[in-house]
ZAMARGU-4260 file (C-alpha; in steps of 0.2 Angstrom, whole numbers, plus 5000, padded with zeros to 4 digits):
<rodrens>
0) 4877/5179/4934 | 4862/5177/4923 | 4860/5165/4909 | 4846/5167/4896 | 4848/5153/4881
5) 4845/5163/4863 | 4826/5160/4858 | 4833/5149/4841 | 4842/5136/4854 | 4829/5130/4864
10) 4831/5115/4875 | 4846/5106/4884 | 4852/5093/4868 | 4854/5108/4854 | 4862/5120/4868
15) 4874/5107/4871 | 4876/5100/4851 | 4876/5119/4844 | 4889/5127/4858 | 4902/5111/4854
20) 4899/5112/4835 | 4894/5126/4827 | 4896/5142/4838 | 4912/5156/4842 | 4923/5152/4851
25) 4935/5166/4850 | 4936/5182/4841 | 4953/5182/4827 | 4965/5168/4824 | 4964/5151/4834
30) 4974/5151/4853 | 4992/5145/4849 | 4999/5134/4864 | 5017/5131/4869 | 5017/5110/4875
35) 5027/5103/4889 | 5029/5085/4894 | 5030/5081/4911 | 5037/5066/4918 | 5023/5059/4931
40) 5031/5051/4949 | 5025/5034/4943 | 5036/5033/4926 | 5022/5038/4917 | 5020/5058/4905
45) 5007/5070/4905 | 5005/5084/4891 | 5002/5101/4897 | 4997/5117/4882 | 5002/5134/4888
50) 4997/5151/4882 | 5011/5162/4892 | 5004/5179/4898 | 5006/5193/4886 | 5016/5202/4898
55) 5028/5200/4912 | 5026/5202/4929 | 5013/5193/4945 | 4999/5191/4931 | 4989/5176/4936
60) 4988/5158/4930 | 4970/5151/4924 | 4972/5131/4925 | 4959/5122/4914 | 4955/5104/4917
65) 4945/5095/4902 | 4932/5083/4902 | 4928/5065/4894 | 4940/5066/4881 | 4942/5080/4879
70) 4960/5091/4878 | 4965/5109/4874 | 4957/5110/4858 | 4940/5108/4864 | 4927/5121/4861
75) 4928/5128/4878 | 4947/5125/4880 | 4948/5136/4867 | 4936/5148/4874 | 4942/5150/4890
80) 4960/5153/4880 | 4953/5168/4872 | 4945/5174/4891 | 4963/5173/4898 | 4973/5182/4884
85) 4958/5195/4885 | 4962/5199/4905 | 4982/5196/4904 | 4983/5179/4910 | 4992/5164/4906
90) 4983/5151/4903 | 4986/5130/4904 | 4977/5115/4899 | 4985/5099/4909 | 4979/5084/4897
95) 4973/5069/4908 | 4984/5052/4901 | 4981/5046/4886 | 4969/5065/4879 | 4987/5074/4872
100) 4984/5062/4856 | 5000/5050/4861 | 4994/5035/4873 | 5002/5036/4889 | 5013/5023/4895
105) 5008/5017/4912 | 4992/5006/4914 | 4983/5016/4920 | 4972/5030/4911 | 4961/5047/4921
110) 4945/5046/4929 | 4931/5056/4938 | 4940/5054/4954 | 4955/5056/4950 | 4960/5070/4964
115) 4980/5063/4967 | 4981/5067/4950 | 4976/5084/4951 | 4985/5088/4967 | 4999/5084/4958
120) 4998/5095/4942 | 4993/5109/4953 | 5004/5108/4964 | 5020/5108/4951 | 5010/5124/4940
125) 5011/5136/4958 | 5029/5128/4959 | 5033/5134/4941 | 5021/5150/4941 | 5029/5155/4956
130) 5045/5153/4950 | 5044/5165/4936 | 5036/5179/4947 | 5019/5176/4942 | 5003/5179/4953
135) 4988/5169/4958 | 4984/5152/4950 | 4965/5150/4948 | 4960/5131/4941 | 4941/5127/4931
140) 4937/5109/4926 | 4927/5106/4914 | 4914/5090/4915 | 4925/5074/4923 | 4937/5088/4924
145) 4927/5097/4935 | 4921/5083/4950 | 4940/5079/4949 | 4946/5097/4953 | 4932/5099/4967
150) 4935/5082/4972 | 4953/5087/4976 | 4946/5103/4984 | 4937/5091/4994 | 4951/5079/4997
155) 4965/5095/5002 | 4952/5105/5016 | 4964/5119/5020 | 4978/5115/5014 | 4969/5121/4996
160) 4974/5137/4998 | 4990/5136/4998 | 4990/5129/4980 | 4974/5137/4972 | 4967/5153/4976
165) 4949/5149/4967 | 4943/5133/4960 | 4927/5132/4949 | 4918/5119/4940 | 4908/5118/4926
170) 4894/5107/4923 | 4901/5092/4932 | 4892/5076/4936 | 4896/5080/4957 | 4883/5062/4956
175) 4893/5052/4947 | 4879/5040/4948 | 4867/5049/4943 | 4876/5055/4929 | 4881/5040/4923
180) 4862/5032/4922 | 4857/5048/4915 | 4868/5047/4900 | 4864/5029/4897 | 4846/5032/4892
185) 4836/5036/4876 | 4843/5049/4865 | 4860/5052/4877 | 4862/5033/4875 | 4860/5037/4854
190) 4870/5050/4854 | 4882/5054/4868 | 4888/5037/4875 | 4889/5032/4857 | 4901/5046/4854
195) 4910/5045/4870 | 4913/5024/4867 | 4917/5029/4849 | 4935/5034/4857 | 4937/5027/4872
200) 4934/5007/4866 | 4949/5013/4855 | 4960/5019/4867 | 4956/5005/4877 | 4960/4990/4865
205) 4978/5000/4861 | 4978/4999/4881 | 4978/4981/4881 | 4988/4978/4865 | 5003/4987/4878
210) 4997/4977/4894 | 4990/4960/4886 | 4979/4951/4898 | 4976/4970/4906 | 4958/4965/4906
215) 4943/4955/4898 | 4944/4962/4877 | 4925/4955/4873 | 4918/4961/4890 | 4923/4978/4883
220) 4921/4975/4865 | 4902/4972/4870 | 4900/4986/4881 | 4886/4998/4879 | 4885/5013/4889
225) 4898/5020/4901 | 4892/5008/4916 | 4898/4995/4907 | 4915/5002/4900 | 4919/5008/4916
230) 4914/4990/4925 | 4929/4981/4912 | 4942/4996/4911 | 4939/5011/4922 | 4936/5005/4939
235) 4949/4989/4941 | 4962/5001/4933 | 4961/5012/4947 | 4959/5003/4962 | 4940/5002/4963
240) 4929/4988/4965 | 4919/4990/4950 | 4910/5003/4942 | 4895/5006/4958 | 4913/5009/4970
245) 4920/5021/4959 | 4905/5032/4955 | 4902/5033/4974 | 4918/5036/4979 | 4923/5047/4963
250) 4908/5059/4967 | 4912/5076/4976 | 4894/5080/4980 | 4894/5071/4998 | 4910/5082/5001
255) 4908/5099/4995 | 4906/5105/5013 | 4923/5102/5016 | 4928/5115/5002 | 4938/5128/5011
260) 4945/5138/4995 | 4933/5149/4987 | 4922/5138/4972 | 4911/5140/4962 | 4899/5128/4956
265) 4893/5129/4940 | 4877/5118/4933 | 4863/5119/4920 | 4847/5114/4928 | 4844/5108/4907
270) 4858/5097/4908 | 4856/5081/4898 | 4869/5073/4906 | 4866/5077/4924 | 4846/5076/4931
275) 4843/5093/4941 | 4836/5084/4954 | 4853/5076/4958 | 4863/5095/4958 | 4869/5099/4977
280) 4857/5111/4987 | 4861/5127/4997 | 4861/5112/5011 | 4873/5104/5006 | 4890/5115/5003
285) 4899/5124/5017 | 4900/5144/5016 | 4916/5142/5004 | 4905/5134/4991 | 4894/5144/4977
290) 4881/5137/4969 | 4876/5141/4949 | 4862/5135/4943 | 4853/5142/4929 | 4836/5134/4921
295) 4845/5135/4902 | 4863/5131/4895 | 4866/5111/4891 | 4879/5102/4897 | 4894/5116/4895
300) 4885/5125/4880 | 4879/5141/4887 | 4877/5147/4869 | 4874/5167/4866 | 4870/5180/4853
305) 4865/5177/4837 | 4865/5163/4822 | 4877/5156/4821 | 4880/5163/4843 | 4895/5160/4854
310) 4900/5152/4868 | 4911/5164/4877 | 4899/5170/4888 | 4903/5156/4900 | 4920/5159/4901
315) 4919/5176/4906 | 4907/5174/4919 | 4917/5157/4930 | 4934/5166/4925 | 4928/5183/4930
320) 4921/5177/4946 | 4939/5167/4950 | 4948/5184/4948 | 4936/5191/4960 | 4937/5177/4973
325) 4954/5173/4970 | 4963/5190/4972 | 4967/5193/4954 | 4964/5208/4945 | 4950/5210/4934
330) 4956/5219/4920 | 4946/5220/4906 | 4927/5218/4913 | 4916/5212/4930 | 4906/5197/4932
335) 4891/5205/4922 | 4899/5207/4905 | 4891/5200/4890 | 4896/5200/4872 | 4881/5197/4859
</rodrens>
């Protein structure tokens, strides 16, 4: 499962910024999801896309969890999309509240640790899957998505299997800490906080217009990297202290020894969102747990090919190893296969 970065994308920032602008994402016309609202147990909605598989029958279910604002329409959403319909898979993107492009209703919003959540929609996806015939679910997170996902895996022990057959993530902060004082520096304080806080202060303030008095408006108003955003809105929202309480207890990596469905772990050792020093060690996973970690890539870029590349190298290689792993057929290609 090698990665080699083209030789006219060097480095972690243009890996990242190329793969999310500029490069394939799929071969032919855009995916074209089917929505479905679900009613959440707390009186709140969540907006799920679906690609249904092109054929009947057990064909499996590849879940995909988005990161930081992101939603099904995102450059490896899509991506992963085009991987699924390529093996006969259906294909669904849950949107975490308040990402489907309609404000949720409850007060609360997503986070890193947000493993109920995810137990929830993946329980209900074997619960439908299963009722129309259909085989394995396999479930990627992407970013936040992903230290979610494996936070759940974490969280469920062996009771996983019975929901999921494989989990992977992909370039997730599994140190949320780390992560978060990683992203608040120099050019990722420029550039990606500032795009990040761009649509979350936004989506907070319509918060508080539906919830006056929700929290402190100027405390978030001034707020300048994600530390701070999450201090005001993210960790008394969801039951944490403050921001230092939710990042360590958000963060899978102290419990990815307790995985005991097949995952994969996926994380560029060039990330500029997540210092390599901080990625879990052989060490520190049990024998459920593979580790990922190639020297190139960005922060879920893992561009390929030439100007202007691709980015559906990525997809191929964590969706083929969750057929593998999870007892899906392959059709269509193995672990190695590459498309310039």
């Amino acid at each position: 499962m090698g990665y080699a970065a083209p030789r006219w994308l060097p480095g972690g920032n243009l890996q990242t910024i190329w793969a999310a602008l500029y490069a394939r994402r799929f071969d032919g016309p855009a995916p074209v999801y089917r929505r479905e609202r679900w009613p959440t147990p707390d009186g709140d909605f969540i907006d799920v896309d679906f690609i249904d598989a092109p054929m009947p029958g057990a064909r499996p279910l590849l879940v995909l969890f988005h990161g930081l604002e992101g939603s099904s329409r995102s450059h490896y959403a899509e991506a992963f999309a085009a991987f699924a319909a390529s093996r006969g898979m259906a294909f669904a993107v849950p949107h975490f509240r308040g990402c489907s492009g309609e404000m949720n209703l409850a007060p609360r919003a997503y986070h890193s640790g947000d493993f109920e959540e995810i137990g929830w929609i993946l329980t209900r996806m074997r619960e439908q899957h299963a009722q129309k015939g259909g085989g394995p679910v396999l479930a990627a997170g992407v970013s936040l998505g992903g230290n979610a996902l494996m936070r759940w895996a974490c969280e469920a022990g062996e009771t996983a299997s019975g929901v999921v057959s494989a989990v992977a993530s992909v370039c997730a902060p599994l140190d949320l800490a780390a992560g978060g004082e990683a992203i608040g520096k120099g050019f990722n304080k420029l550039v990606y906080t500032r795009m990040f806080l761009s649509t979350m202060k936004p989506k907070a303030l319509a918060k508080l217009a539906q919830f006056p008095g929700l929290f402190d408006r100027e405390r978030l108003v001034s707020s300048r990297n994600l530390y701070e955003f999450d201090n005001v809105f993210t960790a008394p929202l969801h039951g944490f202290r403050d921001a230092d309480d939710y990042w360590t207890r958000g963060s899978a990596k102290p419990h990815l020894a307790s995985i005991r469905v097949p995952a994969l772990v996926v994380n560029a050792r060039n990330d500029p969102f997540i210092p390599a020093r901080s990625l879990p060690g052989p060490g520190e996973v049990g024998s459920h747990v593979t580790l990922w970690q190639p020297e190139h890539g960005g922060h879920v870029g893992f561009p390929m090919g030439l100007p202007p590349g691709h980015v559906r190298g990525m997809p191929e290689r964590v969706g083929g190893w969750l057929q593998l792993h999870g007892g899906a057929s392959a059709d269509g290609g193995g672990l190695s296969s590459e498309r310039e």
